[in-house]
ZALUMBA-48572 format. One line per 10 residues: number of its first residue (from 1); their letters; for each residue x, y, z of C-alpha. Coordinates in nm, 3 decimals, padded with zeros to 5 digits. Layout:
N
NUM> a> X/Y/Z | ...
***
This chain:
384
1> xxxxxxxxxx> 00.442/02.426/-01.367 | 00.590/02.133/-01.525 | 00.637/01.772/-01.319 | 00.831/01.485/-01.419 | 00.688/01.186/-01.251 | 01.000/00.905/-01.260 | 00.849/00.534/-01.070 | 00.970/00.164/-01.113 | 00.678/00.105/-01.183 | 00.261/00.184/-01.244
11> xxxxxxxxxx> 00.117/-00.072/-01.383 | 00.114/-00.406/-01.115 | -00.135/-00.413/-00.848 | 00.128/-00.334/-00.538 | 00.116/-00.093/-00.279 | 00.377/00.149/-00.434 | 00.185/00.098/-00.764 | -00.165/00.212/-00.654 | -00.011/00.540/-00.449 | 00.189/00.662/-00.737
21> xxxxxxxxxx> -00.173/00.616/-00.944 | -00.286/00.862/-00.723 | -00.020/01.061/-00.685 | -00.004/01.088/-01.070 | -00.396/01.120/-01.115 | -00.351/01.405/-00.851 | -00.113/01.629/-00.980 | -00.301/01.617/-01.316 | -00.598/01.687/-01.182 | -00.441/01.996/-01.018
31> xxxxxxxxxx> -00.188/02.120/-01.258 | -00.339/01.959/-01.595 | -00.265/01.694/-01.810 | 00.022/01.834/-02.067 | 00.187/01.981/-01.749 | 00.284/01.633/-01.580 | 00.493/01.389/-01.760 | 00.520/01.016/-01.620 | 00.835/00.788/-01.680 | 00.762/00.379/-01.588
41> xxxxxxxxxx> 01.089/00.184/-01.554 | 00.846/-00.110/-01.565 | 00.547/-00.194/-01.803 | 00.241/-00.357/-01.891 | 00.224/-00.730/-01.766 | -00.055/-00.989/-01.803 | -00.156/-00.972/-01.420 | -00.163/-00.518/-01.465 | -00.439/-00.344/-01.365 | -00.717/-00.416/-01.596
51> xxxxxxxxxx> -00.815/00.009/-01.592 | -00.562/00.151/-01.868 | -00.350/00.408/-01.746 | -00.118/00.665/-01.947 | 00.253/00.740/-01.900 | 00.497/00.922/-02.144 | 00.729/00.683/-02.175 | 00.854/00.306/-02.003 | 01.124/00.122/-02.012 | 00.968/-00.214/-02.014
61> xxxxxxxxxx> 01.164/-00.408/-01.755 | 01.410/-00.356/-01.495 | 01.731/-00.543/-01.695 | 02.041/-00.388/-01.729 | 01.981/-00.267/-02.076 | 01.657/-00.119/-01.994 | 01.760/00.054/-01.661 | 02.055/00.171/-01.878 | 01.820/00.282/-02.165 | 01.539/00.433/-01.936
71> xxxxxxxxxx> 01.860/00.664/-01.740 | 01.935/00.726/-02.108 | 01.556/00.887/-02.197 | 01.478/01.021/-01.899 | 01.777/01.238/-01.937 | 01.685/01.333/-02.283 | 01.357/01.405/-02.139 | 01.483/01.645/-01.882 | 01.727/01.863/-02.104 | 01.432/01.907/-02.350
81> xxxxxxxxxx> 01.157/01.976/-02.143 | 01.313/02.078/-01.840 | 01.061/02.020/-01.579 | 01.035/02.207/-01.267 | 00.968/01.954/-01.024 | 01.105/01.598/-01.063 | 00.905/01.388/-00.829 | 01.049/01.001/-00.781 | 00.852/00.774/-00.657 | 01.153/00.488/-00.542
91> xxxxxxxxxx> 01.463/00.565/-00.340 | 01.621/00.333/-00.562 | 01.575/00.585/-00.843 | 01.659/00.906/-00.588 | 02.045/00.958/-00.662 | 01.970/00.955/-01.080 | 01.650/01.178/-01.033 | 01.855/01.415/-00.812 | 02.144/01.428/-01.021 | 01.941/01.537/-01.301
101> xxxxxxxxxx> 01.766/01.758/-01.120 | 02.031/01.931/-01.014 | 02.163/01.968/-01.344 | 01.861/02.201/-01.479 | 01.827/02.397/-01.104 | 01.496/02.171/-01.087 | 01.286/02.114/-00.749 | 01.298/01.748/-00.601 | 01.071/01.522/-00.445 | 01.141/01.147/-00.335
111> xxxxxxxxxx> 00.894/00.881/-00.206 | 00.958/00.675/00.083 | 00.782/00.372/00.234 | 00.881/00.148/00.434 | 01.045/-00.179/00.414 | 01.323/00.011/00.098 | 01.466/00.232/00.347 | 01.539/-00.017/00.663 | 01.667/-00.335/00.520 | 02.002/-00.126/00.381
121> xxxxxxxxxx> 02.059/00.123/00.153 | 02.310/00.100/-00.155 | 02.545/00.398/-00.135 | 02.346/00.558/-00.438 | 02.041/00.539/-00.269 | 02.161/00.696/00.041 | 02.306/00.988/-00.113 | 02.009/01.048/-00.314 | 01.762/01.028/00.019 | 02.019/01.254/00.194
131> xxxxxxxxxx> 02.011/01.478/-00.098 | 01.676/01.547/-00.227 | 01.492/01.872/-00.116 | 01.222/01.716/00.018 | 01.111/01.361/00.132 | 00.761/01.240/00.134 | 00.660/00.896/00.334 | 00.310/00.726/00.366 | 00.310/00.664/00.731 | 00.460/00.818/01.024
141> xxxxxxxxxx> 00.664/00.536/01.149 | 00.872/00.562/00.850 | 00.893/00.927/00.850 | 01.004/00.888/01.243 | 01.261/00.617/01.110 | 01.426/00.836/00.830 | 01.526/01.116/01.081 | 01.595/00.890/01.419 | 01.867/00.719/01.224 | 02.008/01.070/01.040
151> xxxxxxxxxx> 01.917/00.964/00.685 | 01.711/01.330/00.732 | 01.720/01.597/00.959 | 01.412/01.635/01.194 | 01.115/01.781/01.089 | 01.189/01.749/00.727 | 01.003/01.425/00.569 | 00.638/01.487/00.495 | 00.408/01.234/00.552 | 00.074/01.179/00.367
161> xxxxxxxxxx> -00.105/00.870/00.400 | -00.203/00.654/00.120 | -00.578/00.699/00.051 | -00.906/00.478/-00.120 | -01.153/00.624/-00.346 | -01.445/00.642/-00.182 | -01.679/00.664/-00.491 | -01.581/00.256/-00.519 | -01.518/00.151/-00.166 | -01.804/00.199/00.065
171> xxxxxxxxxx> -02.054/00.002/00.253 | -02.319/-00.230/00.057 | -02.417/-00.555/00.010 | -02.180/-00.712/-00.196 | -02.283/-00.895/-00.523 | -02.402/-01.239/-00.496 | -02.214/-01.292/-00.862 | -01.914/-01.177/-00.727 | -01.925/-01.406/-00.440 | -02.001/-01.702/-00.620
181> xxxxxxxxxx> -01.704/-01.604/-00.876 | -01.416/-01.648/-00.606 | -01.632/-01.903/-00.381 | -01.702/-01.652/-00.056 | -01.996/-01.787/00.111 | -02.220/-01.513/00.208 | -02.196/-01.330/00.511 | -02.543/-01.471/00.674 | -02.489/-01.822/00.676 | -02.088/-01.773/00.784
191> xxxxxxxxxx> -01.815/-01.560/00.974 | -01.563/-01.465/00.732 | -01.216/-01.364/00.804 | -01.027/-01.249/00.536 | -00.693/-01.135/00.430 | -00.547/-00.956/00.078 | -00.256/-00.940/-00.091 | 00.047/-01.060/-00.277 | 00.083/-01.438/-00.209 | 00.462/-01.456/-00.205
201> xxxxxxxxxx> 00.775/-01.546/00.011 | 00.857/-01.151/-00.026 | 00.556/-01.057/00.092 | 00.529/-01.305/00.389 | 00.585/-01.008/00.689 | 00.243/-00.980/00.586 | 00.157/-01.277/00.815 | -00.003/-01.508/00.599 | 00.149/-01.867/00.742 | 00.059/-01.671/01.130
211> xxxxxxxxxx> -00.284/-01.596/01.038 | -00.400/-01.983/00.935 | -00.274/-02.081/01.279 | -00.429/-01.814/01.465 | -00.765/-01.950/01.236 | -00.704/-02.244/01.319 | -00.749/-02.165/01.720 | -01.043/-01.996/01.576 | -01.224/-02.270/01.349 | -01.173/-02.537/01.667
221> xxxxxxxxxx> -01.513/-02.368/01.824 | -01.673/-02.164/01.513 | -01.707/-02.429/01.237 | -01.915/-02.170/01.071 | -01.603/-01.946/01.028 | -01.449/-01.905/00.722 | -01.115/-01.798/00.627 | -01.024/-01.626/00.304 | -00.696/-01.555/00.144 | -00.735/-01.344/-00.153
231> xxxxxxxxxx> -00.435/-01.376/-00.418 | -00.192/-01.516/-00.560 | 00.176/-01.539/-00.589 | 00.491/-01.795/-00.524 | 00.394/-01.905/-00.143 | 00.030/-01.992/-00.278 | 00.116/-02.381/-00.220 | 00.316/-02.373/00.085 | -00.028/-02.188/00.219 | -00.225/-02.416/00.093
241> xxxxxxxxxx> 00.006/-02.716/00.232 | -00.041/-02.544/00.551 | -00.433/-02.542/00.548 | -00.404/-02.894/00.499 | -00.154/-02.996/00.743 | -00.364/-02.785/01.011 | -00.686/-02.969/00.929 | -00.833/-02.644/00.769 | -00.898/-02.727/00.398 | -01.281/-02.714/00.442
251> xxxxxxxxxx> -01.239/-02.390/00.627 | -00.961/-02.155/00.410 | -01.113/-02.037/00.065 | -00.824/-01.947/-00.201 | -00.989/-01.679/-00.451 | -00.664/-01.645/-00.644 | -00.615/-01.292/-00.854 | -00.906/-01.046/-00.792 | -01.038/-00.874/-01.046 | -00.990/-00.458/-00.955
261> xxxxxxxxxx> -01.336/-00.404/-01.053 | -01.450/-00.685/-00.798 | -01.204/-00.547/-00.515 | -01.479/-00.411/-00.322 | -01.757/-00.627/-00.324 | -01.476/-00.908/-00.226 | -01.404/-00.700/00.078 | -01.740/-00.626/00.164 | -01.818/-01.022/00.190 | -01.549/-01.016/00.506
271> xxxxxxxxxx> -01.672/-00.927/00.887 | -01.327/-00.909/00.950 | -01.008/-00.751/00.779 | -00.617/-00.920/00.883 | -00.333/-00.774/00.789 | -00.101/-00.850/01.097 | 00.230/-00.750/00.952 | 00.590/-00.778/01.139 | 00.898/-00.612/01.070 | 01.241/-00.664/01.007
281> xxxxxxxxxx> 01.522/-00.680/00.686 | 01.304/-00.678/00.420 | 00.997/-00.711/00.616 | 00.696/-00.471/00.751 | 00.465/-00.247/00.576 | 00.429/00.134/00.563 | 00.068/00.220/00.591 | -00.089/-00.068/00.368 | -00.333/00.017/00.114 | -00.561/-00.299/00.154
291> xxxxxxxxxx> -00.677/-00.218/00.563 | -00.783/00.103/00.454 | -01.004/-00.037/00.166 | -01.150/-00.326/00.380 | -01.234/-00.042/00.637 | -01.370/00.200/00.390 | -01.577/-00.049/00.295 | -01.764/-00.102/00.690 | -01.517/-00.373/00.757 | -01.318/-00.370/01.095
301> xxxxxxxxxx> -00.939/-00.433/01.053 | -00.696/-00.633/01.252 | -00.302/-00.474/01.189 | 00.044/-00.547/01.354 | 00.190/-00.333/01.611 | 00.578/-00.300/01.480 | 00.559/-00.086/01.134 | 00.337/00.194/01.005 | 00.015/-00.064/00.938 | -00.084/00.082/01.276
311> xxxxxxxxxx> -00.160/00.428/01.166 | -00.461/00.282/01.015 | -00.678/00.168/01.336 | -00.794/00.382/01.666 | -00.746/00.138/01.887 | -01.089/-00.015/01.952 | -01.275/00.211/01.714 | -01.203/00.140/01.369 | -01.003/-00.220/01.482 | -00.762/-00.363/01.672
321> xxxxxxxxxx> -00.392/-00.353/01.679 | -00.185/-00.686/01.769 | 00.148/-00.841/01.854 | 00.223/-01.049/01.554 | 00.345/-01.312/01.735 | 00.071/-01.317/01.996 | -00.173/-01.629/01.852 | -00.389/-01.638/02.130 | -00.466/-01.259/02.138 | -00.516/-01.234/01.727
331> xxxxxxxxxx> -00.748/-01.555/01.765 | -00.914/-01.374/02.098 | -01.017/-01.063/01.925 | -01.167/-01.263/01.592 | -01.385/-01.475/01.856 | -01.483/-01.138/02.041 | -01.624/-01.000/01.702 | -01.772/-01.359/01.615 | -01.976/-01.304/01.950 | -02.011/-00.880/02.055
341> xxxxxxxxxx> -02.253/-00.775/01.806 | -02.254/-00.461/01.950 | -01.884/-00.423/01.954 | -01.865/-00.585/01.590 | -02.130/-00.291/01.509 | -01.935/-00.038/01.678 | -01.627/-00.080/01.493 | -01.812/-00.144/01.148 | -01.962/00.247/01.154 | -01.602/00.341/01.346
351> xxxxxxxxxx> -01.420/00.205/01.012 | -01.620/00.401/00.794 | -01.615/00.707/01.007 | -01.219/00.703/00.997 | -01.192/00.629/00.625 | -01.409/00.899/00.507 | -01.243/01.108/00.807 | -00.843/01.028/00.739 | -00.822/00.898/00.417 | -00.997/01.054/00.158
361> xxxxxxxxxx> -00.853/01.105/-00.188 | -00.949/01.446/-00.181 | -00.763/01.528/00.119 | -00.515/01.337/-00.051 | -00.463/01.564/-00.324 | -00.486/01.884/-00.119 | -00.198/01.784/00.065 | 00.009/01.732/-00.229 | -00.119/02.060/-00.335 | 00.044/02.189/-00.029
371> xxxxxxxxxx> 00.319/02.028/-00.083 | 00.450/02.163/-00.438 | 00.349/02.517/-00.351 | 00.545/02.496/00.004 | 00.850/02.372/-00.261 | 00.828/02.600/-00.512 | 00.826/02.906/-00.241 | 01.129/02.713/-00.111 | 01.455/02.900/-00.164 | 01.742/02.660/-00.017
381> xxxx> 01.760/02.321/-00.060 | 01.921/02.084/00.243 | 02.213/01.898/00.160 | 02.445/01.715/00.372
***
């Protein structure tokens, strides 16, 4: 079988980045190396994973010229090699890859998120979602979405959550070297909270600005807490502005960029894991990669009730899911942790039950193995 992986992108350290790694590592694993072929609108940058990573062919950048050249090649690419699966990893990209793969009488695969699909689709995009045989989303919630508002029929999106490689993120003492690197004090001297992510105004659903006043409830009767934002972006200084204006500058620790080698001794250095997302246009999460980390890692996780970020807790076994908006609840739950050490306990071993349980990479792959043998038995193709 021959695959033509087509993604916007590979190389950054996003969300839709890390799951088409794995999606990519997957189907090689399963169908060999020569048999998948990757196309990256988007290239190397200076802030890419450090871990080199092979592709056929990129564009470079997401200009005019190159989108124009990168339609150009991966045409080329199709009427030469003809692949029997074209899997695209962007619904921005869905129309083009269906197009072409209806061209050759080539299978079709499309993957959704979150955040793409409900802050309005262009025309293209639409038709393309609409179009291609099947539709694979991360989470539930977007699945759900997709076929309550008749972009798909029901029953017809696939959902397989993102997953964490459990060979690097597990339970241990993280490294004293790493700690002093991005300034985390250790765990027995100090409570620390932490979040991860992309620092920037696009990225702010994640609930950044929310989370240093819920810490700042927090700090007002733990001054041994410890708040850390891990990364960087555009909305670094307003959050930093923030600390400051909140009286918190002795209490928030900025790492700035983390290392991907470092990822999960950083994480292990937390008690506590918030990523409190809302949702709206151009806001919310699918099932976010960096919960499921923390948690595979014997962290307990703290998510928002309104998008797919939920998908990741039991309820008082793994974590705890909140209102966004609810301060006093989000600050409640870090001060019960700060003080049950059973319940802390409970939730630490419940995190890495549910990681190693749910979220596997090899379950991860299996499912994708069921999914290209489920398409290539497939015989009609849904179009509306």
């Amino acid at each position: 079988m021959r695959i033509l992986f087509v993604t916007p992108g590979c190389f950054d350290k996003g969300g839709i980045s890390r799951y088409s790694r794995y999606q990519i590592t997957a189907l090689r694993e399963l169908w060999g190396e020569a048999s998948v072929r990757v196309f990256s609108l988007l290239g190397k940058t200076f802030d890419s994973f450090e871990q080199d990573f092979q592709v056929s062919w990129s564009a470079g950048g997401n200009r005019g010229v190159e989108k124009c050249r990168f339609s150009l090649r991966l045409a080329k690419e199709i009427f030469l090699w003809r692949p029997d699966v074209l899997h695209v990893a962007h619904v921005n990209l869905s129309c083009l890859g269906y197009g072409l793969s209806k061209l050759i009488g080539a299978k079709s695969i499309l993957n959704t998120y979150g955040l793409e699909v409900w802050s309005g689709l262009s025309p293209d995009a639409r038709f393309g979602l609409r179009r291609t045989q099947r539709v694979l989303s991360d989470c539930f919630f977007t699945a759900h979405y997709l076929e309550k508002r008749g972009f798909r029929p029901n029953n017809t999106t696939t959902v397989i959550w993102d997953c964490v490689d459990l060979k690097r993120f597990y339970p241990c003492k993280p490294s004293p070297a790493i700690l002093e690197k991005y300034r985390i004090p250790g765990k027995e001297s100090h409570f620390n909270v932490m979040t991860l992510g992309r620092l920037s105004r696009a990225a702010a659903h994640k609930g950044y600005e929310r989370l240093l006043k819920v810490f700042s409830i927090v700090s007002s009767s733990y001054p041994k807490c410890r708040l850390i934002i891990a990364g960087k972006g555009d909305m670094r200084q307003e959050l930093y502005g923030l600390a400051e204006t909140l009286g918190l500058s002795e209490n928030v620790i900025f790492t700035g960029m983390v290392q991907d080698d470092h990822l999960p001794d950083v994480y292990r250095a937390a008690h506590v894991f918030s990523l409190v997302s809302d949702r709206g246009h151009n806001r919310g999460e699918g099932i976010p990669l960096t919960p499921l980390e923390a948690m595979a890692c014997g962290i307990p996780i703290l998510v928002g009730n309104q998008d797919g970020s939920q998908e990741a807790v039991e309820d008082g076994e793994n974590g705890f899911i909140l209102d966004p908006f609810d301060f006093k609840a989000h600050a409640g739950v870090i001060e019960r942790l700060i003080n049950d050490k059973e319940l802390y306990d409970r939730l630490a071993k419940g995190a890495v039950k549910r990681a190693q349980k749910e979220f596997s990479y090899r379950d991860f792959r299996e499912k994708h193995r069921r999914l290209y043998s489920d398409l290539l038995n497939e015989r009609q193709v849904y179009e509306r």
